[in-house]
Structures are given as structure tokens and as C-alpha cells.
N, C-alpha and C positions, 0 to 999 in steps of 0.2 A: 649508499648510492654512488655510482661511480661515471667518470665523464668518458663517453667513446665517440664517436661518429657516428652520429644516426644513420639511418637508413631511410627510404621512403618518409621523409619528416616537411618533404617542399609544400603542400597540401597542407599538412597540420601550421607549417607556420605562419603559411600565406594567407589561413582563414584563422588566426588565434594569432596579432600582431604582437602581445603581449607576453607569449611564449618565447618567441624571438627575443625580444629586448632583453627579457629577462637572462637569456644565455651569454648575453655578448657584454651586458653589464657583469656579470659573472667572472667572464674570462679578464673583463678590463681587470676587477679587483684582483683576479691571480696571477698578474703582469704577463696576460696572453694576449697577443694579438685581437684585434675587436671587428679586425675586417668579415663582413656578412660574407666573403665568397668562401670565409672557410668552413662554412657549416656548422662548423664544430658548436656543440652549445653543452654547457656547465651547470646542472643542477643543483643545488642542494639540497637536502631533506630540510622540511620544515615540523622538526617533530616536536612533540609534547615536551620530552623530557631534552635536559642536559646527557642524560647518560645512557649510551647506545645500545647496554644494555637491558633496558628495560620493555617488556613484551604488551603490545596494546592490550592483550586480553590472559590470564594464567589458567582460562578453562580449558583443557583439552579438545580437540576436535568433534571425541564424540559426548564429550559433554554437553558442547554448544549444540551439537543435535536434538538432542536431549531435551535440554534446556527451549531452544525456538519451539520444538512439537508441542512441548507443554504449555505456552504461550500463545500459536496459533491456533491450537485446540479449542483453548477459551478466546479465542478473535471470532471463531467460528460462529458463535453464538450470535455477534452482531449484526450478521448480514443475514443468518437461518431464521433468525425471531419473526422479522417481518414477512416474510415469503410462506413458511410456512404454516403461516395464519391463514394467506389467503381462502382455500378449499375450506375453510370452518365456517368461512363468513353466512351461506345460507343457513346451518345451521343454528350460527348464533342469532340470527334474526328470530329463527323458529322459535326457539324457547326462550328467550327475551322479550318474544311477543313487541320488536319494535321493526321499522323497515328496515331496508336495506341500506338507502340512504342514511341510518344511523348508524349503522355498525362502521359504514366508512368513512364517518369520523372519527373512530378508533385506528383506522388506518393514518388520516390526516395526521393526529395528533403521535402518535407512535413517530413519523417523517418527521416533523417539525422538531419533537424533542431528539430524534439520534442524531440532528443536520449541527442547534446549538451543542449539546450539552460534552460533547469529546474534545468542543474549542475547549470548554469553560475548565476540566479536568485533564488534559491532554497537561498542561505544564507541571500538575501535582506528580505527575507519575515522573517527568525531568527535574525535580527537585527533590521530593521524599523518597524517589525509589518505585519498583515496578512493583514490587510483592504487595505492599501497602494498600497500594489503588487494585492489582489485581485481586486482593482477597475480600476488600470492602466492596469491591463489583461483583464478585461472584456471590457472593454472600447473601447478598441483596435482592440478584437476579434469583436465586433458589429461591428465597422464602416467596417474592413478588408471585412467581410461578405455582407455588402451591397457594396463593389466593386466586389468580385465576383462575384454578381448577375446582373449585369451591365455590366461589361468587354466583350468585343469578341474577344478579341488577347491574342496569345497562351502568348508571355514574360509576360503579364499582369496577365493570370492565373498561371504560373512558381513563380515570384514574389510574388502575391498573398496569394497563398499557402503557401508559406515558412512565408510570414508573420502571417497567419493563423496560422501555424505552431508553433512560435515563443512567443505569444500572450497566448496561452491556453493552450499549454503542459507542464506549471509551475503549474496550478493550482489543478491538485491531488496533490503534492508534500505541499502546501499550504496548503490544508483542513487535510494533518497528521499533518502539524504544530497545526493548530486548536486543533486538536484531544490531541496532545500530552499536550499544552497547558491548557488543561480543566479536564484531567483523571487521573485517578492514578494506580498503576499498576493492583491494585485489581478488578475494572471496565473496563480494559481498551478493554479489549478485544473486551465484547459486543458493543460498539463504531467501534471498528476496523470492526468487522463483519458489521454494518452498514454502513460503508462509501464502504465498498468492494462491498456490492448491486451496488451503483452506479457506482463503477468504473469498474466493471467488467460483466457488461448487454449490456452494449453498442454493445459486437462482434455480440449477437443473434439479439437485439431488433432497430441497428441504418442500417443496410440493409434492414431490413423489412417495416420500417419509409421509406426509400429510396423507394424503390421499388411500396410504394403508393401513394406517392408524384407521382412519375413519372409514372403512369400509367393515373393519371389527370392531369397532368403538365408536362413543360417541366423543363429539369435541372436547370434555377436559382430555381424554388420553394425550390429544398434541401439549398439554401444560402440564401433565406428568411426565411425560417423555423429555420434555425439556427442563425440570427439575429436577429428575433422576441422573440424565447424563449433564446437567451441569455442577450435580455435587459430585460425580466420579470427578471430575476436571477440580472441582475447586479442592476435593482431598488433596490431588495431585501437587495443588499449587501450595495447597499449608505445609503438604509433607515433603518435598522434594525442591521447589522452586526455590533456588539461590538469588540472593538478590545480585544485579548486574548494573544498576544505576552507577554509572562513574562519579555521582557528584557526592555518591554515600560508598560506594567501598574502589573508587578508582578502578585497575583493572581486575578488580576481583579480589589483589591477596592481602585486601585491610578487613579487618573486624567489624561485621556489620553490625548495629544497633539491634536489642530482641527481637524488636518487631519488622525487619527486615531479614531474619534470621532462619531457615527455614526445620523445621522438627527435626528430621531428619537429613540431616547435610549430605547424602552421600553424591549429589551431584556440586555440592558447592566445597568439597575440602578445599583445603587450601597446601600448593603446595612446600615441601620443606625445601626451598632453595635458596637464593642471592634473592630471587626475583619477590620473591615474601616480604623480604626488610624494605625494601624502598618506602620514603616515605610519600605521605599523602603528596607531595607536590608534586613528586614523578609522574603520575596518573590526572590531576584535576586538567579539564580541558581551559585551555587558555579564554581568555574573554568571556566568561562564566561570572557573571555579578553575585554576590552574596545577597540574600536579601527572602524574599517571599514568592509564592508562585504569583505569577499576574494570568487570571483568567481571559485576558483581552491579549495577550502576547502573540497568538498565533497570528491575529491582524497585522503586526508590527512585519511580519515574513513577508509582507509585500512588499518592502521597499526594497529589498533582494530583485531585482530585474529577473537575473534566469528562474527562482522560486516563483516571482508573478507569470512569465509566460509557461513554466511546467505546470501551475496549475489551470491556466488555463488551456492549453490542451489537454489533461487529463479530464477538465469538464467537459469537452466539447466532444471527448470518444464514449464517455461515461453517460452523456446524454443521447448520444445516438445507442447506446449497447443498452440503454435502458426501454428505450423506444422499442428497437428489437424485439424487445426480451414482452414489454406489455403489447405487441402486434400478434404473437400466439397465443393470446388470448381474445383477440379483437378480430380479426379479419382473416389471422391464421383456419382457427376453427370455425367460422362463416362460411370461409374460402372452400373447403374437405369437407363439411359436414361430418368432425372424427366426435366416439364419442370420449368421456370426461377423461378414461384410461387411456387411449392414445394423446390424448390431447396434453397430461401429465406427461405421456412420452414424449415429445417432441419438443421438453427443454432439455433431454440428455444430449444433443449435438453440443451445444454452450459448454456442458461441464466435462463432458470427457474434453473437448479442445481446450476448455480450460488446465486443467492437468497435464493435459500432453505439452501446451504451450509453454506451460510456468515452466518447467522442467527443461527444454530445450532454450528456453528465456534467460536462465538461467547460467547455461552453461556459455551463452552470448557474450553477456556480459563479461564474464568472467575474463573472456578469450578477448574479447575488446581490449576491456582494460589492458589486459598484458601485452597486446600486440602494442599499444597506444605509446606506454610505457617505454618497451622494449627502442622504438621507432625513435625516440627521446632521448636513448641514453640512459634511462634510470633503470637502476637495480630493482627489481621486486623483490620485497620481503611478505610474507602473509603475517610475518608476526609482531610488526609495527606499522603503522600510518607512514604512508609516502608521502611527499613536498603537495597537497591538493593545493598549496598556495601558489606552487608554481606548472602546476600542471593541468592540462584540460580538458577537466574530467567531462564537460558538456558534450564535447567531441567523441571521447571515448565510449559513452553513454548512449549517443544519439545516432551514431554513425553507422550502425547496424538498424536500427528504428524505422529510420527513412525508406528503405525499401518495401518495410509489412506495412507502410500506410498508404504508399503507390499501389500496393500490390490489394488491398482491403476497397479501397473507393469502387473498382467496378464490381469486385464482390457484390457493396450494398444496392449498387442498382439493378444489378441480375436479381437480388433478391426481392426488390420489390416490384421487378416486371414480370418476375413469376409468378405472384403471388396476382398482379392485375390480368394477368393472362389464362391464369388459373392453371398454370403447367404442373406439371405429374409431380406429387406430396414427394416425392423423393429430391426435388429440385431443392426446393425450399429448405429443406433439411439439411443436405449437403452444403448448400451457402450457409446454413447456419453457423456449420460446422465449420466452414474456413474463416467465415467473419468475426466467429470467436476465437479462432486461432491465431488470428494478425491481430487484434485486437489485444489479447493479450501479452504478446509480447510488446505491443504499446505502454499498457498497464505497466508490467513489470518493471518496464527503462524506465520509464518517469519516476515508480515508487525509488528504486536505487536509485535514482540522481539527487532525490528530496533528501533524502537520508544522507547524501557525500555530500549538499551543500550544509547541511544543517547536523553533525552530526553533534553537537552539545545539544540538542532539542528534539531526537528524531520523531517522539510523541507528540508534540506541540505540532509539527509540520506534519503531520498526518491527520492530526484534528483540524486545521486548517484546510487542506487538502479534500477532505471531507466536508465539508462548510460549504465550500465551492459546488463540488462536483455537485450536492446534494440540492442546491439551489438550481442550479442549470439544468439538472434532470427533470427537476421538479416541472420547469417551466418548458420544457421538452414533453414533455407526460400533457403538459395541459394543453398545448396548442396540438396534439397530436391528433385528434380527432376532426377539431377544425382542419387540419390539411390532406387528410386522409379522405374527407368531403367533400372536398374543393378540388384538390388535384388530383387524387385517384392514387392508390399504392406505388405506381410507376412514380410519375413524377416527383409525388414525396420523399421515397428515397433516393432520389436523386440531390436535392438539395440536401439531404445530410450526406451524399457520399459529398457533396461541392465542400459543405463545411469541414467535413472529414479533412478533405486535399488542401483545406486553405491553412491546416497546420503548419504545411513544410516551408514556408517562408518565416515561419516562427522559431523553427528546428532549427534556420540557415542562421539566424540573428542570436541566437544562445550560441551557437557552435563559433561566431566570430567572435563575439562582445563579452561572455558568459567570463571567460578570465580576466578582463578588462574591470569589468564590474565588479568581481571578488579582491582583485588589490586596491581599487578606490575604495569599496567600503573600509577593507582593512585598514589603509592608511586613516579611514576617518574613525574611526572605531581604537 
């Protein structure tokens, strides 16, 4: 990292007081002048190691491709399980011979256990390693799946499900460990954008799966279909997946334990260089307690300020994008009169913006960062961790965000004044499309900012993060009906585009205070 003259840096200092001091104590200690009108400010890297040779991660580029796919792959599963149950539900009522009202407390119970149980296992996979938890969940989730394709009693599908449940709503939470485990902040992004493809396709594309299955089949096909493609993924993971947990092989080139070890290594060799020998100290991330997983840890992420306010705007977009998402099924198809096959069509605006968005979400980030950086004075390396103890990354993260959440608010209320006016099916569609569009690149900033604050834990803070959202949704989902009744589609989405807009004054309070808060913890810590 090297000291120049920033550029455009009046903005960043003015709203990050903490960046400043940090530069001019800097200069004081290099017997430079300390006077503020000289701009000038002096980094240091705050890395891992003593020796500057050493590389955050020794997987190749396209390894780490590699490696994320195989991991988002199996993420995939936790957010397609639920959704593409829904279309089986009449079904299951029919040949269980119970109401409707029963089956959906399989839905219930399925929500309650993915919302706990990725807190409770989110820290296992930051202390034994990702392969461990990824293979005992996938494992679980196959067999679970070939009992529910087989059962004809309702307790056995009750049970089932929550085991379903339990099994593979850890595993997004996992593949950010991965993520976190292999990137650095200056890449990280792009990465983040790609796992979001997977995790966030599921609402458009695991209904539509649904709904073809079972037009040639009867409802076990969706519980074969999801035990067949989740033992291709868990082969993938016994045979190929390397383990990347830093707290068990550091950046990759220490000797993992058997069972972190994967059959076939040909994504995990290890290379023959300098960067091989380092020892474990080179790689262990600092303030990392030796000790046991604690299932209760991700609660502890709240006394982190900018971790409390990212999750709560990530619940408060994730409640309104759920709302969305259960209004084409509620007032969407009331509103058209389409039938079941259009009505499956009309969650593909969500997943293709979804994709398109992670993608270009991605490539934001990235550019942020660097420009953030550049503006600084610091060098970017992609193949070590820069100073994030003196740098602000809240800014860098958020400072593109703020315009696709100005730009989303009148989205949602065109949408639901279309939807009261009853304007042409193409209306509604189109705002889908853009409201999953800004939306997403919401998603994407926040998940890359959870992961630069918390990068010894990035599973934990994802199972967390999950906890949240999934409770806010929840109670978004409930009250949905009652406002839908009372105020009429119009007005309704009005008050979530209001909620939407009252994020940015939360954006404005990370982006001043967010570095402020990371050296007082540190110093307390």
C-alpha cells in the first residue's frame, strides 16, 4: 500500500471523520507534517500476516469458480425446497384425505425451522470447516427427500419437512462461508453477485419446475427430482469440494484433516511454492478465540452497529420482495383472471432481473471498491486483504446502493396502482421486473458488506441475517391481507415503498459512523 494524494477524497472524509484522523496520525508518526490542508493521508495495510509475501487465498481464479459453483449449487436447495412445494399442496391434501388448512402447516413448520436452525449451525461450518456441514446437509437432505416421496401420512409429512427443513436451510449460509473464505474485498463482490444468481432464482424458476413435474406426474416426482439433483451436488461435494475454512487449512496450502479432505483433490492441490511453507500463523485470522462453536453467536453480531443496521434493511427490502412475490398469487391472479400456467409465468420477471441484476451487482461492487480505494491512496492487491481497519468499506459498498433504492420506491407504488386500477397484465409485469432489478442489487451490497464486516465468521453472519429477514417477512406475509383489505393494493404499496425510502437515512449513518464503530470495537476487543 503506498501514500499519494488522493483525489476526490473531500466527500469520503467529510462523511468518514475517522478516515481522516487516521491519515494525519499516520503522517504525525512518519515525522510529516499533520496540517488537514495538506490532504495528503498515509495508510497502512492492516494484514493478517508479518510477511508480505503471503497470498489471502492459494486457489487459483478458476478454481475459486469452481469451488463457489459447487457450493451455490447446494445453497440452491434452501430457498427452491419451500417454493416449489407450493403447486403440490392441493394435491397433497387430496391423497392425505386432510384439508388444506393442514398441509399448511407443513408450510408453517418448514419457515420456523429454516428461520432457527442455520443460526444454530451457521458457526459449525466457521469452526470445523465447510465440507463437514456441507456433506452432513446434503446427506440428510437426500435421504429426508426420498422419505417424502414414499410417506402417505400427514405426521410423517409434518415431521418430514421440518427435517427437510433443518438439513438445507444452513447451506446458503455455508457457500458465503466459502465465498468469504476465498475473496478479498477488492473481488469480492463479483463472487457475491454470483452466488445471488443461485440463491435468488429459486422464487421464479422452482414453481415453474413444480408445475411440470406435475402436469406429468404425480406429487412425489417434485421429492424425486429434489433427491436425484441433490445427490449429483452432494457427489460433487465428497468428490471435488476442497475444504477452504481458514480456521482448518488457513489460505488453503495447510494439510486438511480426512474429513475435510475431499476424494479427489483436483480442485484443492496444493501449490509447490514459498506460499506452501507458511506456517499456520500466516493465515489464522486475528481475534478468532480457540474454543467450541456457540450456536447463540450470531445473536452476539448485533452489537456490531453497521452489522445491526445491514440487517435491518436487508429485512425491511426482503419483506417487502416477499410480499411481492405472495401478491401473484393473491390479487395478481384475481386481478387477470390468468390461468395456473400463466399465473407460474408471471414469477419469471423476479428471476430473470434477478440474474441480470447479481451480475451487473457485481461488477458494482467491485468498481466501487476500487475507485473507493484508488480515491485513498491505497494500492489494491486482489491477492491479499487491504487495511478494512482503516478503510471505509461502508461507503464503498453503499455508495452505489442509494440510487436503486430512490430509483425502486416509485417502482412499488406504480405497481400496486396498477394492480388497483387493473392496468394492462403487461404493466405489472414490467414493474416486476424493474422492482426485482433495484432490489437486487440491494440484496447483493448488503450480503458483500456482512461478509467485509465479519469476514472470520462469514456463515454465522448469514445465518443471522437469515433469522432477521425471515421473521420480518414473516410478519409482512401476515399483515398482508389485512392491508390489502383495508387500504386497497394502491395505497398498500405505498407504505412499503415509504418503508422502502426510510432505509436511506440508515445508508447516511453507516457511511459516517460504520468506521468509527469498527476501531472502538477493536480497541475493545
Amino acid at each position: 500500500m503506498t501514500s499519494e494524494t488522493p483525489r476526490n477524497t473531500d466527500a469520503i472524509l467529510s462523511s468518514n471523520p475517522g478516515v481522516q484522523t487516521l491519515g494525519l496520525r499516520q503522517q504525525e508518526k512518519n515525522g510529516e507534517p499533520s496540517e488537514q490542508s495538506s490532504a495528503t493521508i498515509a495508510i497502512e495495510p492492516a494484514t493478517e500476516t508479518d510477511n508480505p509475501e503471503a497470498p489471502y487465498s492459494v486457489f487459483t481464479r478458476k478454481q475459486k469458480k469452481w469451488i463457489v459453483f459447487i457450493a451455490a449449487s447446494a445453497g440452491w436447495f434452501s430457498t427452491a425446497s419451500s417454493l416449489i412445494y407450493f403447486p403440490a399442496i392441493p394435491f397433497l391434501a387430496r391423497d392425505l384425505q386432510v384439508g388444506i388448512e393442514k398441509i399448511n402447516l407443513t408450510v408453517t413448520s418448514y419457515l420456523v425451522a429454516s428461520g432457527i436452525f442455520p443460526t444454530l449451525v451457521g458457526s459449525a461450518a466457521d469452526w470445523y470447516g465447510r465440507r463437514p456441514v456441507f456433506i452432513a446437509a446434503l446427506a440428510v437432505y437426500v435421504a429426508v427427500n426420498v422419505g417424502l416421496a414414499v410417506q402417505r401420512d400427514f405426521a410423517a409429512l409434518v415431521t418430514l419437512r421440518m427435517l427437510q427443513s433443518a438439513a438445507v436451510s444452513g447451506t446458503f449460509s455455508f457457500a458465503y462461508g466459502v465465498l468469504g473464505d476465498l475473496t478479498t474485498p477488492v473481488d469480492r463482490g463479483g463472487y457475491v453477485g454470483f452466488i445471488s444468481i443461485f440463491l435468488n432464482t429459486p422464487p421464479s424458476v422452482a414453481p415453474l419446475i413444480s408445475g411440470l413435474l406435475l402436469m406429468k406426474w404425480d406429487w412425489p416426482s417434485i421429492f424425486w427430482f429434489l433427491s436425484i439433483s441433490s445427490s449429483v451436488v452432494f457427489l460433487a461435494v465428497l468428490l471435488f469440494l476442497p475444504e477452504t475454512c481458514r480456521q482448518v487449512v488457513g489460505n488453503g496450502s495447510l494439510r486438511a484433516p480426512p474429513i475435510n479432505t475431499p476424494l479427489i483433490p483436483i480442485l484443492g492441490s496444493r501449490p509447490h511454492s514459498i506460499e506452501a511453507s507458511y506456517s499456520t500463523a500466516h493465515y489464522k485470522l486475528a481475534g478468532v478465540p480457540k474454543g467450541i462453536a456457540n450456536p447463540l453467536s450470531a445473536l452476539r453480531l448485533l452489537k456490531n452497529g453497521s452489522s445491526a443496521l445491514a440487517f435491518l434493511c436487508y429485512s425491511i427490502y426482503y419483506a417487502i420482495y416477499s410480499c411481492l412475490q405472495a401478491s401473484l398469487s393473491t390479487i395478481f391472479v384475481e386481478t387477470y383472471d390468468v390461468s395456473g400456467l400463466v399465473a407460474g409465468l408471471s414469477y419469471l420477471p423476479f428471476g430473470v432481473a434477478c440474474v441480470t441484476a447479481s451480475s451487473l451487482a457485481g461488477r458494482l461492487l467491485d468498481y466501487d471498491y476500487q475507485r473507493t480505494a484508488r480515491s485513498l491512496g491505497m494500492a489494491i492487491d486482489r491477492r491479499r486483504v487491504d487495511g478494512l481497519a482503516t478503510f471505509p468499506i461502508e461507503h464503498a459498498r453503499l455508495r452505489t446502493c442509494k440510487y436503486f433504492i430512490v430509483l425502486c420506491a416509485p417502482l412499488i407504488v406504480g405497481y400496486g396502482w396498477a394492480l388497483q386500477v387493473k392496468a394492462h397484465i403487461a404493466v405489472p409485469l414490467v414493474l416486476q421486473f424493474l422492482i426485482g432489478f433495484t432490489n437486487q442489487v440491494n440484496f447483493t451490497s448488503l450480503n458483500a458488506l456482512l461478509v467485509d464486516l465479519h469476514p472470520d465468521c462469514p456463515s454465522t453472519v448469514q445465518a443471522a441475517n437469515n433469522l432477521f429477514r425471515c421473521g420480518l417477512a414473516a410478519g409482512g406475509l401476515a399483515l398482508l391481507d389485512l392491508m390489502l383489505s383495508n387500504l386497497g393494493a394502491g395505497w398498500c404499496f405505498v407504505v412499503f415503498a415509504a418503508l422502502h425510502i426510510a432505509t436511506l437515512p440508515v445508508f447516511w449513518i453507516m457511511e459516517r459512523h460504520g468506521l468509527a464503530w469498527r476501531r472502538k470495537r477493536s480497541l475493545e476487543t
